[in-house]
N, C-alpha and C positions, 0 to 999 in steps of 0.2 A: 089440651094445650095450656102452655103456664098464661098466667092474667097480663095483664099490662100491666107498668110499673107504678105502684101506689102513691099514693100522696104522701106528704112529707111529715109521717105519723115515726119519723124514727128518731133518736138521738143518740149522742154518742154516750158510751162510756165513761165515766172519768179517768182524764190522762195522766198520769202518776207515773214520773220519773225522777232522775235524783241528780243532781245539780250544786256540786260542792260537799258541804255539809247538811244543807237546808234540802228539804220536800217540797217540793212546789206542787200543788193538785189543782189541776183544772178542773170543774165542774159548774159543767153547762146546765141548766134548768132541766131537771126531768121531770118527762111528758110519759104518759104510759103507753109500754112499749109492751103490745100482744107476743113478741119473738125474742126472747133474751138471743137468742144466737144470735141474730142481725147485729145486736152489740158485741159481745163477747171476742166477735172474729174480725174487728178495725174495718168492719161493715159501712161506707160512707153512702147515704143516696144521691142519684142525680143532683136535685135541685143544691144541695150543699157543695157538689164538687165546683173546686175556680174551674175556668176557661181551658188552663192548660190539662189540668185532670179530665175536664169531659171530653177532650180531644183524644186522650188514652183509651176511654172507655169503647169495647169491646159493640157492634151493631146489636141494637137491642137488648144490649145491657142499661139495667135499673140504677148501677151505681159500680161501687169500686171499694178496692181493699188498701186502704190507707191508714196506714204506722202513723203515731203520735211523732212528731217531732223533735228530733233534738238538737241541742247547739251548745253541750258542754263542752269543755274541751277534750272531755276522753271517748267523743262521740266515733270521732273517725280510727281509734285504736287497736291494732289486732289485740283480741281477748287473752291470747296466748303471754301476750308482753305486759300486760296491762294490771295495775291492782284492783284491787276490790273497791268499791265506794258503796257507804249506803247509811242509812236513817230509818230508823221502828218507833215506835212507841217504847217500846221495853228493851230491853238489852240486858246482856250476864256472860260472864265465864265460869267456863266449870272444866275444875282442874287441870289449866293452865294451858290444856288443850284443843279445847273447845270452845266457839263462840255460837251465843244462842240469838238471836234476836225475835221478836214478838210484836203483831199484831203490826199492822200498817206497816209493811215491813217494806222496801225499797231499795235495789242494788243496781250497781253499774259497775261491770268489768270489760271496759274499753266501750266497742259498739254493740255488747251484746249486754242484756237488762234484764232484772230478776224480777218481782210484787209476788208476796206470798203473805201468809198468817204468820207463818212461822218457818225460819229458818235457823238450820244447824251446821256450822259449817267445823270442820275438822282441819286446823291450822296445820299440820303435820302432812295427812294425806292431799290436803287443798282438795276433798270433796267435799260434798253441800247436799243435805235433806232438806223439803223443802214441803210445808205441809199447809195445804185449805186454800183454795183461791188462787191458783198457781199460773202467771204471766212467763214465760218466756222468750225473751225478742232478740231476734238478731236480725241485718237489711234482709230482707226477701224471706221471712217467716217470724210466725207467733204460733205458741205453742202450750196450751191451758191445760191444768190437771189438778187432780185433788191430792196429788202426793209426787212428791220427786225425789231421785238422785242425776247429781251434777259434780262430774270431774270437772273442774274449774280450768284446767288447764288445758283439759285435750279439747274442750266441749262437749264430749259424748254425755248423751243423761239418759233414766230412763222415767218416763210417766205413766202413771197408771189414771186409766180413767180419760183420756188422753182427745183434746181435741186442737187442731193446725190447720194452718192458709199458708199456702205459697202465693206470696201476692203476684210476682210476676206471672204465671202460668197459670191463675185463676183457680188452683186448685185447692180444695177444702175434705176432711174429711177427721174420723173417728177413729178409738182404738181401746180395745180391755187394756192393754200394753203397748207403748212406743216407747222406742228403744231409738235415739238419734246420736250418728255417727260423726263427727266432726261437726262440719257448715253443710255439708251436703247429703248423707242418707239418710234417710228416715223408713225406722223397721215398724209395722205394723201386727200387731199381734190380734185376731179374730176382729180385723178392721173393714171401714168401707171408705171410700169416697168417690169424689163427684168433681164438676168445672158446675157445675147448675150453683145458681145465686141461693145465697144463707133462706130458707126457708122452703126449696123446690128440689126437689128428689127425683127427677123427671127419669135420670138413668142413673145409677152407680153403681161400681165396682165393691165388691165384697169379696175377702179371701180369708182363709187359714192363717196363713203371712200374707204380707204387701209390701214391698221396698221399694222405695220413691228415691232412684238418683237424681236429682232437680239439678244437680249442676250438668249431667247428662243427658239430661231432658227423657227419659224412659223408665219407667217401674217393671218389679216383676210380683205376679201373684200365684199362691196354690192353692188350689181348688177354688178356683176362681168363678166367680158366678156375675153374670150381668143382669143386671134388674133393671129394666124399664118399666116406670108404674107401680112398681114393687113387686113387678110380674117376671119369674127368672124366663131369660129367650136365650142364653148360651151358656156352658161348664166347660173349663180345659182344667184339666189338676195341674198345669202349668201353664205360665201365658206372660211373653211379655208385651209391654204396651207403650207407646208413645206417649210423650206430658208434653205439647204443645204441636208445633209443626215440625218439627224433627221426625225422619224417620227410622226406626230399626228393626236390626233380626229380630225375626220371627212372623204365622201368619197374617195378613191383613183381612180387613174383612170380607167377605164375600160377594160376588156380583151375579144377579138373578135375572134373566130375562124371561118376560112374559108375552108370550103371541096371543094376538085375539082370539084368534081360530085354533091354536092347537094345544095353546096352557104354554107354562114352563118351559121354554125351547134352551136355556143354557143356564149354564153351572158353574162359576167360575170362584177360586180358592190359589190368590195369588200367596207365596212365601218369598219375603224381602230378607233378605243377606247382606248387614251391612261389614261390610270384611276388614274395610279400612276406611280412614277419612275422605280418601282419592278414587277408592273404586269400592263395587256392591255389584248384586247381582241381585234378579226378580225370577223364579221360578212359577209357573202359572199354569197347573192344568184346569181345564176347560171340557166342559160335558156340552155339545149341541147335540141337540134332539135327531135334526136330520142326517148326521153325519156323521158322531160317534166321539171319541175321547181324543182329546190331542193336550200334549205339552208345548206351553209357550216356556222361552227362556229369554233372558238378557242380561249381559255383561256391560257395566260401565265402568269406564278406566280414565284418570284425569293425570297429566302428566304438565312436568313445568312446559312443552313441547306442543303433546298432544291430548287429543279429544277422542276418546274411542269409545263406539257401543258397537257390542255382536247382540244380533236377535235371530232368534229362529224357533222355528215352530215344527209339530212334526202329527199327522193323519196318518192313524194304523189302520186300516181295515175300514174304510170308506164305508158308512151304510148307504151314500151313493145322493142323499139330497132328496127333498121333493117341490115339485113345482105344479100349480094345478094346471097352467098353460102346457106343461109338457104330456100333463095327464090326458090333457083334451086331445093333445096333436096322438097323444097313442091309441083312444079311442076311436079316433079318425080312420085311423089306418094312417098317418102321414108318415110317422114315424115308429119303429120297435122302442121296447125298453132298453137293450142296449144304447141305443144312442141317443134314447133320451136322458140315460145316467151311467155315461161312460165310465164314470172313475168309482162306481158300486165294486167294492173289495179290493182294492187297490191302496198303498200308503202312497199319504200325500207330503208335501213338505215347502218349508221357504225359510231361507236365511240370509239377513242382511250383514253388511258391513259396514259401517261409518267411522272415518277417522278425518280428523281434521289439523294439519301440524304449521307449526311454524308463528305460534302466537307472540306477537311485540316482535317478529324476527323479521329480515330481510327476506327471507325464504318462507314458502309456505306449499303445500302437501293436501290431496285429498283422496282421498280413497271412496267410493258409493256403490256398493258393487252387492247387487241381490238377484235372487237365482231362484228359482220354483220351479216344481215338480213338475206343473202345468199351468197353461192360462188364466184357467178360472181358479186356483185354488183362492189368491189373495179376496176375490170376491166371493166366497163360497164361505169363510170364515172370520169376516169382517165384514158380512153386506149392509149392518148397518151405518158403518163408519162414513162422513159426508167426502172426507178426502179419498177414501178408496173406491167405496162405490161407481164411481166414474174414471178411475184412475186407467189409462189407457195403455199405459206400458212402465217396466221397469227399465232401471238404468244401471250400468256397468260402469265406471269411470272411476280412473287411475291420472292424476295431474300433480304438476309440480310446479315452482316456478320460484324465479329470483331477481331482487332486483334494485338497482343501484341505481344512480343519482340520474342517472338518462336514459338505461335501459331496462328493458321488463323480458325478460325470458323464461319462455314457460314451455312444459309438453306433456299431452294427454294424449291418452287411449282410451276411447268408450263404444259403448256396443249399448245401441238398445234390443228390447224384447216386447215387443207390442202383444197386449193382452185381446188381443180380437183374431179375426182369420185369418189375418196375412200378416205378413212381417216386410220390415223395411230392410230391402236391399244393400246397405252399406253398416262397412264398421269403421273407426279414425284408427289405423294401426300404423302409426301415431301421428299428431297434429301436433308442430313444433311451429313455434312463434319465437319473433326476436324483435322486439319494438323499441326504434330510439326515440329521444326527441331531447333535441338541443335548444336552448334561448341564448340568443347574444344581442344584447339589447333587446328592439323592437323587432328583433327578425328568429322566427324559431321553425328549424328543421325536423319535421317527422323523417321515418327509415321504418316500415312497417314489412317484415318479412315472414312469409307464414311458408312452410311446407309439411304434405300432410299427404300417406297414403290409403287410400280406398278399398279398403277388399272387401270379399261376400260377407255379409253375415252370417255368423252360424245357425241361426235360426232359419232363417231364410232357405239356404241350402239344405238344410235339416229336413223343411217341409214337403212331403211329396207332392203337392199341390202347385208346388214353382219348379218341375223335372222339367217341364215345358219351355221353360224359361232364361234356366241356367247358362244354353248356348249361346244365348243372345245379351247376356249380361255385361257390359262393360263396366272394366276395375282397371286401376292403374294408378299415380302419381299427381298430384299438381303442386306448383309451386308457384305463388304468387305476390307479388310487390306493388307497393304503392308509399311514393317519395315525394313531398314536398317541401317549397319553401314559403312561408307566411311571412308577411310586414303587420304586426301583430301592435297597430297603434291605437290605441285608446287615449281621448280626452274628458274631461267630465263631461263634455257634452254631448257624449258621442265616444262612436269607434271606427274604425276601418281596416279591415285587412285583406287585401288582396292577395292572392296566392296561386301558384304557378304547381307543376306536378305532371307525374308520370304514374301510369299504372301498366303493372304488365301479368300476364298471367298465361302460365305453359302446362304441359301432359306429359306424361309419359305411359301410356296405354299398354294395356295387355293384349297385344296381335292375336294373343289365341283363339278371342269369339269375332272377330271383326272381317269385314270384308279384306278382302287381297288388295284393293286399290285404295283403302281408308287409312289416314294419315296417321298414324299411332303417337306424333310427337308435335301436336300444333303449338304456336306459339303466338302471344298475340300481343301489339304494343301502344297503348293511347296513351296523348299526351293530355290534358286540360288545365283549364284556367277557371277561378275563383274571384269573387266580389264579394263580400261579407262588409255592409255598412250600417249602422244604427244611430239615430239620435235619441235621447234623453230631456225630453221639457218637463216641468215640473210646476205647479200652482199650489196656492193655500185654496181650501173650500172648506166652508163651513156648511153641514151635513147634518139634522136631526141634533142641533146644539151641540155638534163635535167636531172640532178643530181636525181636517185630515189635509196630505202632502197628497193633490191627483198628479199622476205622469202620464204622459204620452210618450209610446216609445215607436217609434215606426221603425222599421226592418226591410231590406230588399237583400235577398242574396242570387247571386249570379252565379251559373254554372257552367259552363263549355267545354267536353270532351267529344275529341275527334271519335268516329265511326270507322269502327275497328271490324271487317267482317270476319266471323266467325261461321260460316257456314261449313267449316272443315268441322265443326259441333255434332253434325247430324246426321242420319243418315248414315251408319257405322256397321251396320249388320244387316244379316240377311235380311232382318223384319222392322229396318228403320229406326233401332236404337238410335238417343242421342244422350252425349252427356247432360247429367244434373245431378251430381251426389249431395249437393246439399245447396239448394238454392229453391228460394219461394219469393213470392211476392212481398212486399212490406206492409203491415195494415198504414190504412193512410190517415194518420190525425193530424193535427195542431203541429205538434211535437216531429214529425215525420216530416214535415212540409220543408226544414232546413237541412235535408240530409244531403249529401253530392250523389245519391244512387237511389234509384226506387227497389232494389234488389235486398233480399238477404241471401249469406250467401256467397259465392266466393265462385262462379261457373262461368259469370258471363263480367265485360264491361260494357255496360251498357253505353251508347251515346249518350248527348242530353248538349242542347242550347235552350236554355230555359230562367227564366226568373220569376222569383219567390218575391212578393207583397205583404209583408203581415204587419200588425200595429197592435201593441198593447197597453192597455191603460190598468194602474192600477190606485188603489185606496191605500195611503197606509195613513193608520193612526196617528194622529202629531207624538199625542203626549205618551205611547206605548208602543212603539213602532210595531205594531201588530198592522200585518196585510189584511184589510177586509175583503178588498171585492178585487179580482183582475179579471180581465176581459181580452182574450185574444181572439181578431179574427186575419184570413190569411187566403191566397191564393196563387199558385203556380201557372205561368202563362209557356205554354210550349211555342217557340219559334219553327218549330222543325219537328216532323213526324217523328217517331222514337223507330229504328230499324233495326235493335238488338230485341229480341225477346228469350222467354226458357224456352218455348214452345214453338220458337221458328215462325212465328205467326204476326209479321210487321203490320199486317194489316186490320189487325183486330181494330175495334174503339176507341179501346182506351191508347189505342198509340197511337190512334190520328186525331185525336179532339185537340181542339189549341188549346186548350184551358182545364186544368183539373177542377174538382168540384172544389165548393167553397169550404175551408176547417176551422170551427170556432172553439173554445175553449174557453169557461167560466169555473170560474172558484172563490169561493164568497165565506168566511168566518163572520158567520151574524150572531154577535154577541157573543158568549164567553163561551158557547156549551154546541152552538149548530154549526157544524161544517158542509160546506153543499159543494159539489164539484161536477160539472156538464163536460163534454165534447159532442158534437156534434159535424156531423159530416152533409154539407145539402148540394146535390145536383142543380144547379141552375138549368142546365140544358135538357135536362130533362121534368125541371119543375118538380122534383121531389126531395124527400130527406132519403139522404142511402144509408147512414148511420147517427147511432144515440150510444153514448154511455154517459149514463147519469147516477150520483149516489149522493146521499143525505145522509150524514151522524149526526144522532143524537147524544149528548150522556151528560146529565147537569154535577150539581156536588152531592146530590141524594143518588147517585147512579140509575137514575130509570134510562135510558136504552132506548134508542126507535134507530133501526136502518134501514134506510128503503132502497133499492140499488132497479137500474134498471138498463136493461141490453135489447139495441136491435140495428139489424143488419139485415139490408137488402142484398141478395144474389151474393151471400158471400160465397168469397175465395178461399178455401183451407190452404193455410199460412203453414201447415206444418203436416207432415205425413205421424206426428204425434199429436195431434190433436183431430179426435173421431168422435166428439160431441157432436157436431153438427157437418153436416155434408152438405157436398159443395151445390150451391143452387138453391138449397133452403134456407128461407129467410129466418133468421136467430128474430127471437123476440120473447122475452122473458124478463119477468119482474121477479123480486127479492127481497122481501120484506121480515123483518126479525128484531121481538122488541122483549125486553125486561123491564116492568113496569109496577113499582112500588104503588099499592093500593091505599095503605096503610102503614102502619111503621114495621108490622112484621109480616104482610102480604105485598105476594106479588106476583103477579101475572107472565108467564111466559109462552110466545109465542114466534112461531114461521107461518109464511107462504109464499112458496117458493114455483110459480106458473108459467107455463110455456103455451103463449097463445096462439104460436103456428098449429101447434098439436092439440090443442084445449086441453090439455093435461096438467094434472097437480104431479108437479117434481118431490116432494119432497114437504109435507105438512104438519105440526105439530103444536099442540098447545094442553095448557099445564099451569101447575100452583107451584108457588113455594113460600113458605113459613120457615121463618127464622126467627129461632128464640133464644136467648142469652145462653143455652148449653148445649144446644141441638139444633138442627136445619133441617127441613125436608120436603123433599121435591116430587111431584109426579106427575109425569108423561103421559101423554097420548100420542102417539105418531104413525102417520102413514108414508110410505115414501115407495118409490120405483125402485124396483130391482134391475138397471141395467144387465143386459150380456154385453152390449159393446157392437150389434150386430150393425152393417150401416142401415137398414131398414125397421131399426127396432121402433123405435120412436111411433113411424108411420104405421105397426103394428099394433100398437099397445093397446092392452086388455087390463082390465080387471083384475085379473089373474097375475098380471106382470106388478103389482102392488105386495109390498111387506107391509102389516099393521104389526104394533105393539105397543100394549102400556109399562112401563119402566116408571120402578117407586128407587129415591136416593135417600139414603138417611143418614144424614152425619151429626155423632155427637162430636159435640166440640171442645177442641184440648182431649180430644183421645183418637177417631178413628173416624171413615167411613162406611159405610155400608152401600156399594156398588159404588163406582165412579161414571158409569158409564152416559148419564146425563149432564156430566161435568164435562167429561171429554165431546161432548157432541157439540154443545154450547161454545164450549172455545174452539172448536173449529166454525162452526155456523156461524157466529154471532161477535162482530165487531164488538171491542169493548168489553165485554164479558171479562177475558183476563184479569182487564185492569180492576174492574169490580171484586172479582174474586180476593184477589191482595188487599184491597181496603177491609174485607170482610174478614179476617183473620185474625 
């Protein structure tokens, strides 16, 4: 590993530039300098750079590449338009065509600057030799050598002996011969270079040639060799390469997966096609051990319009997977190997669509629509990914929509595909909406119009496991409204608006599966009424010697709609179908507590004579209007039993208590860097808490990272026929914790624990280093984590066996490439914050 940044044993060069007719030479006291390079290459350290320079500087860089200054007037000049300026010791012409200059030699042609022994320049051809001690400066490079030619006019020259900095891109390096092209290429002949700081060799590139387009940000090399350590670990007789963050054609580095238990489980040799400035494409095969060769691909396309990526991926010849849990159940006898590795020889495959249209437009467009061979494949070739691994289902979806000064009309078609045993009975073929909403004055009319047809699922029907079921499936029509009028008054003190309203909601049923005497066309119509009022009080308080504005805001909203029976809902087939294509419960917080429906969903309209309680106080700063602390808490009082339910079922609990449970809400910005945020849900009547979410960020101006998140739910309700993480009845109770934790100035610590205390299982665990050095970075994993199937019983199952382990090493030199991504990708999903850490570090 390279040392920490030394003390301030360095100095500068003397700065010799040309200014008129006169030389001006800076020289600074020189101290004895072990590394002439450090000078040579406008090498500045730390402790010498101003404020605004060490804010440039690079994490864990020792210093910076800093040009001498100039402020003649032919500083800012193109060189092409520009004459020549300069001053030697010695001077001569010889035969009328040549001008010689000697010794402390000094030239300026616009903003580009010559310091040589000796210079010969050729009045005729406007070229220049240029010989002992050779400077060459233009913004954003210098270029030393013990001999030159210089076209004066085009810029090209060539050096022998050759050493250069690209200050902006950090990069440095060597040449028997360079050869440079205008302002921007530089030809290397049997050269190397590096991004590692003047004296550290940690990696660099060596080639035959080397061509550095710096205004393109990419080089290319032949016979290209990478040395780490001075140790070769790669050769391509061609290769091109990235100079900063930019990326281009050709391959990227390689990503390697390592299992505890089995070695080397994958192989992966992405190739980047950058085609145009607006689209590229990633070609990416991939070797997994238990599965066999698959090609990843993807298309990106950017348009003044639209947003488009195709992906897809494709499994030839299945070697079928291994599991040791499955090994057991086949040693059992519970299961054969068929069906413990159904897809053993078989191609597998997945491809997505995304487009996204209508940006800055009145109109807007999406497209999401991904399709797989099979269930498991996405988890079979991604299991360790944190967003797939639990991923429950894909999604189909085709939407549009438009919209002007008072209306919003839109219309979609989507189809899910649940990744588990069963599939969801409906598909939206199509859900049209047409939403007004007028203001004149204080008084402002909504006109909320949806219609949207029902049919089977494909999958669904597909299943032979639902033949059973099919008869008894109701599908058909609905179309539903809801129209008000609001007195939409606000004072600084306060608000009020009372509001009046209709809702209505109809069928149109498919008679095919349903009983002979079952209503195919029900129709149903409430009317309610609204109270929405709020006060605003507000004090000065002085707080820990800080001036803040507290408010009290108290809240009461009222709600009353008429009881609409719907009992023509239920009871529709031979075996007691009832409508509900897409209606669940609402989870119930803070935020929930002021809705006019406990519903999501669009099935029922529920009654309700009911009023909402809430009061919130919050902190804001005087002098930075920064909110510190807000506190809401909140309570619904039922006048009247609830008689609408999904499930026909008025007499449950929760429709007869008068009172919902109590909802509090806290969010607090302690100090510049800690954000905290509570909900909490507590039963009075039953003296317990039913609900907790809770999370803490951490991330200061050194980015170290701590988040702890935390979830629990009693006797939850599954709120969505997509969501099979936790089944109904089981209490959720899980922590979340994930920290990035600078040790030192180039260590730091990274870690998860990620625990579910119904199940005493570790979800998901992982800790690890990473070192960051001014050229290179690198990271190494330990992880263990669950292999979901998605079964509803898995959880209450789990083994040993149901665990993936692996250690995953990242290494990126910096200003050229990575080697594996796949700890970078895991991190920005996992772990708040990370992102933004990443960006500063570049």
């Amino acid at each position: 590993m390279a040392a920490q940044c030394a003390g301030a044993i360095l100095s500068f060069a003397p700065l010799v530039y040309a200014q008129g007719d006169a030389a001006v030479v800076d020289k600074p006291a020189v101290k004895a300098d072990p590394n002439e390079q450090l000078r040579e290459l406008d090498w500045v350290p730390m402790e010498e750079l101003t404020d605004e320079q060490k804010a440039l500087v690079p994490t864990a860089c020792c210093g910076a590449y800093i040009a001498p200054p100039r402020d003649d007037a032919e500083s800012e000049l193109d060189p092409e338009r520009a004459n020549i300026f300069g001053t030697a010791d010695y001077s001569e012409s010889e035969k009328q065509t040549k001008f010689i200059m000697r010794d402390n030699v000094r030239l300026t042609q616009g903003r580009r600057s010559f310091h040589a022994d000796t210079f010969t320049f050729d009045k005729v051809s406007r070229e220049a030799e240029l010989e002992g001690n050779i400077q060459v400066r233009e913004p954003g490079l210098l270029l030393r050598a013990d001999s030159a030619y210089v076209d004066t006019e085009s810029g090209d020259a060539r050096l022998d002996n050759a050493r250069f900095v690209l200050y902006e891109t950090r990069v440095r390096g060597r040449a028997e011969n360079l050869q440079k092209f205008g302002d921007q290429v530089i030809s290397l002949d049997q050269g190397t270079f590096t991004s590692c700081e003047p004296g550290d060799n940690t990696w660099l590139i060596e080639g035959s040639n080397i061509t550095l387009y710096n205004d393109k940000h990419y080089g290319t090399a032949r016979h290209m060799r990478l040395k780490i350590k001075d140790i070769p670990v790669a050769y391509a007789p061609y290769f091109r390469f990235p100079i900063g963050p930019d990326r281009l054609t050709g391959f990227l580095f390689p990503s390697i997966g390592i299992d505890t238990d089995e070695g080397i489980d994958e192989f992966t040799v992405p190739f980047y096609w950058n085609i145009a400035p607006n689209y590229d494409a990633t070609f990416t095969p991939r070797y997994l051990a238990d599965h066999g060769y698959l090609l990843q691909s993807e298309f990106r396309h950017k348009s003044v319009y639209f947003d488009t990526e195709l992906r897809g991926s494709s499994l030839n010849n299945d070697r079928g997977g291994f599991s040791e849990r499955l090994q057991d159940q086949i040693e059992a006898g519970e299961i054969d190997e068929a069906e413990a590795y159904p897809y053993k020889g078989r191609d597998r495959w997945q491809y997505n669509l995304l487009q996204t249209g209508g940006r800055n437009q009145r109109w807007s467009s999406l497209i999401d629509y991904t399709e797989v061979s099979d269930t498991d494949y996405i988890r079979d070739v991604d299991r360790g990914a944190v967003d797939l691994n639990r991923q429950a289902y894909i999604r189909q979806t085709f939407s549009a929509g438009y919209r002007t000064d008072n209306w919003r009309l839109s219309g979609k078609a989507e189809e899910f595909r649940l990744l588990t045993t069963s599939q969801l009975p409906y598909r939206e073929l199509p859900r049209l909406q047409a939403n007004g909403r007028y203001r004149v004055s204080d008084w402002v009319v909504t006109l909320d119009n949806e219609y949207t047809n029902f049919s089977m699922n494909r999958y669904f029907s597909d299943d032979p496991n639902n033949a059973s079921r099919l008869g008894d499936l109701i599908v058909g029509e609905r179309f539903r409204t809801n129209y008000g009028l609001v007195w939409d008054k606000e004072f600084s003190s306060g608000y009020i608006k009372p509001g009046a309203g209709v809702k209505t909601l109809a069928y149109k049923l498919d008679a095919n599966n349903m009983r002979a005497d079952a209503e195919t066309e029900p129709q149903f119509l409430a009317p309610q009424g609204t109270l929405d009022m709020g006060l605003f009080f507000e004090r000065d308080k002085n707080l820990f010697a800080t001036d803040f504005t507290q408010t009290l805001e108290p809240r009461a909203y009222y709600v009353y709609r008429d009881y609409e029976d719907q009992s023509s809902l239920y009871g529709l087939t031979t075996d007691a179908s009832y409508v509900n294509f897409d209606t669940s419960d609402v989870v119930f917080t803070y935020n929930q507590l002021f809705r006019d429906t406990r519903f999501s969903g669009g099935d029922r309209i529920d009654d309700a004579n009911q009023l909402t309680l809430g009061v919130t106080s919050r902190f804001v700063e005087s002098d930075s209007g920064i909110e510190r602390l807000r506190m809401s808490i909140g309570q619904v009082t039922y006048f009247d039993d609830r008689r609408v339910s999904i499930l026909n079922k008025a007499d449950d609990y929760a429709n007869t208590r008068t009172s919902s449970a109590i909802a509090g809400e806290l969010s607090a910005q302690l100090g510049d860097h800690l954000r905290l945020t509570n909900d909490v849900l507590y039963d009075h009547q039953a003296e317990k808490i039913s609900a907790v979410s809770s999370s803490l960020h951490y991330m200061d101006d050194q980015y170290r990272i701590l988040n702890i998140g935390y979830r629990y739910s009693r006797d939850p309700v599954s709120l969505s026929p997509l969501d099979v993480n936790t089944a109904v009845g089981e209490t959720l109770n899980q922590v979340d914790v994930t920290s990035l934790w600078p040790i030192s100035n180039q260590w730091a610590v990274i870690a998860r624990a990620n625990y579910d205390f119904t199940y005493n299982a570790e979800l998901d665990t992982f800790a690890g280093l990473e070192y960051t050095d001014c050229c290179y970075r690198v990271r190494i994993l330990a992880r263990q984590w669950v292999d979901f199937d998605l079964s509803e019983d898995f959880m209450a199952k789990l083994k040993s066996d149901d665990y993936d382990r692996g250690i995953f090493l990242e290494v990126q030199l910096r200003g050229f490439g990575t080697l594996s991504q796949r700890i970078s990708n895991l991190l920005d999903k996992a772990m708040h914050g990370y992102g933004e850490r990443e960006a500063s570090l570049q």
